[in-house]
C-alpha positions in Angstrom: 189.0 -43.5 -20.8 185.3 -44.1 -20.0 184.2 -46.8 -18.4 180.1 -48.4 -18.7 179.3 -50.9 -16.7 175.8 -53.2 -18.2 174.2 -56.4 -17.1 173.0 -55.6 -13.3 169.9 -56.4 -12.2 167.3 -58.5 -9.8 167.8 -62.1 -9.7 166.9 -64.8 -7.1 169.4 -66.7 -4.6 171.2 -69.1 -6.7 171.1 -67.6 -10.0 173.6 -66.0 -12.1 174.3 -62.6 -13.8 177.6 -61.5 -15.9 178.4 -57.6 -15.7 180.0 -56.2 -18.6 182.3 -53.3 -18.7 183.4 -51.5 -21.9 186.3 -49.2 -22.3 186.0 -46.1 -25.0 187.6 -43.0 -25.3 191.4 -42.9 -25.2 193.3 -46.2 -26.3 191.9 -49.4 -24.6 195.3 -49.9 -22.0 197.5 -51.5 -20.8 195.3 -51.1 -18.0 194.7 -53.4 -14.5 191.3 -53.6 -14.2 189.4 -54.5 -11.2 185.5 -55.0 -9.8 184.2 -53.1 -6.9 181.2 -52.9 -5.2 179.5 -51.3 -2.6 176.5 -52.3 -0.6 174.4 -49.8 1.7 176.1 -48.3 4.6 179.3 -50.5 3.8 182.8 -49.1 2.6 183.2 -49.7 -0.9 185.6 -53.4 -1.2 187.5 -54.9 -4.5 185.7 -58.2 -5.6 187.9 -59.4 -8.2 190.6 -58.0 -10.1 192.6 -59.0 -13.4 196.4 -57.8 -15.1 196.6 -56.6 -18.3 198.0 -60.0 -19.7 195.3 -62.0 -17.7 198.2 -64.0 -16.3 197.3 -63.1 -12.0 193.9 -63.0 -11.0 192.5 -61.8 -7.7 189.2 -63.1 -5.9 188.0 -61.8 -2.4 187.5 -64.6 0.1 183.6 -64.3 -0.1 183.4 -64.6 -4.3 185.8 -67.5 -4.9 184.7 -70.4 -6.6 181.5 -68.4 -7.4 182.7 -65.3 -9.4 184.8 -65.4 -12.5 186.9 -62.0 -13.9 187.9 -62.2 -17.9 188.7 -59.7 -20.2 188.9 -59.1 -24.1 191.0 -56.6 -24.6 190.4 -56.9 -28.3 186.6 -55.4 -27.7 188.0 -52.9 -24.5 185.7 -55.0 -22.2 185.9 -56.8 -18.9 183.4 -59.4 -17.6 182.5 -60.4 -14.5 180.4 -63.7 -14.3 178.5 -64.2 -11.1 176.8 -67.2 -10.0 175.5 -69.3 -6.9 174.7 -65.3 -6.0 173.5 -64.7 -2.5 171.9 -62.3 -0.6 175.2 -60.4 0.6 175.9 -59.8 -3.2 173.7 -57.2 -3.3 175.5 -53.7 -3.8 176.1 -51.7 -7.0 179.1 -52.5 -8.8 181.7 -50.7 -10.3 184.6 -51.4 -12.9 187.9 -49.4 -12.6 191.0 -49.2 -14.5 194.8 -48.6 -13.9 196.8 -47.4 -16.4 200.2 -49.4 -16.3 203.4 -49.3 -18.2 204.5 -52.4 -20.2 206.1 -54.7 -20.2 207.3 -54.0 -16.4 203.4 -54.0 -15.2 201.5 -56.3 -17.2 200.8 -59.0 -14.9 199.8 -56.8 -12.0 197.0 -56.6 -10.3 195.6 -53.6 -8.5 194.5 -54.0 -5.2 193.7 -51.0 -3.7 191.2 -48.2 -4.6 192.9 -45.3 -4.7 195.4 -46.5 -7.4 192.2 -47.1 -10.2 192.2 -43.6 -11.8 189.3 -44.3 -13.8 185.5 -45.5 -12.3 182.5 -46.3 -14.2 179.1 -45.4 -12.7 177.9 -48.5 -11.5 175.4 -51.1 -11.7 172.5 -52.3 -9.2 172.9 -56.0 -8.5 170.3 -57.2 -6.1 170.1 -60.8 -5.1 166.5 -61.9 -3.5 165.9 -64.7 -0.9 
């Protein structure tokens, strides 16, 4: 599956931007799907995360109540809505997927990066002060 990430950019402190990720190639899932990013000189750290069913969610410590992960797996896309953005938001963002088996798997979610076989190329989101 290929994964391409859209909807990065500049924005000023406070503002808002949603990053979509769209799925093609092989058969859209089931697949986990998570949001990484990766800021300069910083190890690479799992934002949010979603299952297959969107039953579990996960939000790191410094996104909740500001970021939001959904998914339609009818259109093979994953969003990832962003606001009250700061500073520290800056990095490039990447989508990832886990291919899971159903129905055992289909409200996990992934939490570490090694178990996301697939990666999209990322997206520059950078937050000004």
């Amino acid at each position: 599956v290929q994964l391409v990430e859209s909807g990065g950019g500049l924005v000023q402190a406070g503002g808002s931007l949603t990053l979509s990720c769209a799925a093609s190639g092989r058969a859209y899932g089931p697949y986990a799907m998570g949001w990484f990013r990766q800021a300069p000189g910083q190890e690479r750290e799992l934002v949010v995360a979603i299952s297959w069913s969107t039953a579990n969610t996960y939000y790191g410590d410094s996104v909740k109540g500001r970021f939001t992960i959904s998914r339609d797996n009818a259109k093979n896309t994953v969003y990832l809505q962003m606001n009250s953005l700061k500073p520290e938001d800056t990095a490039v963002y990447y989508c990832a997927a886990h291919r899971i088996n159903l129905p055992d798997r289909a409200n996990a979610v992934v939490f570490e990066s090694d178990e996301y076989e697939y990666w999209g190329q990322g997206t520059q989101v950078t937050v000004s002060s």
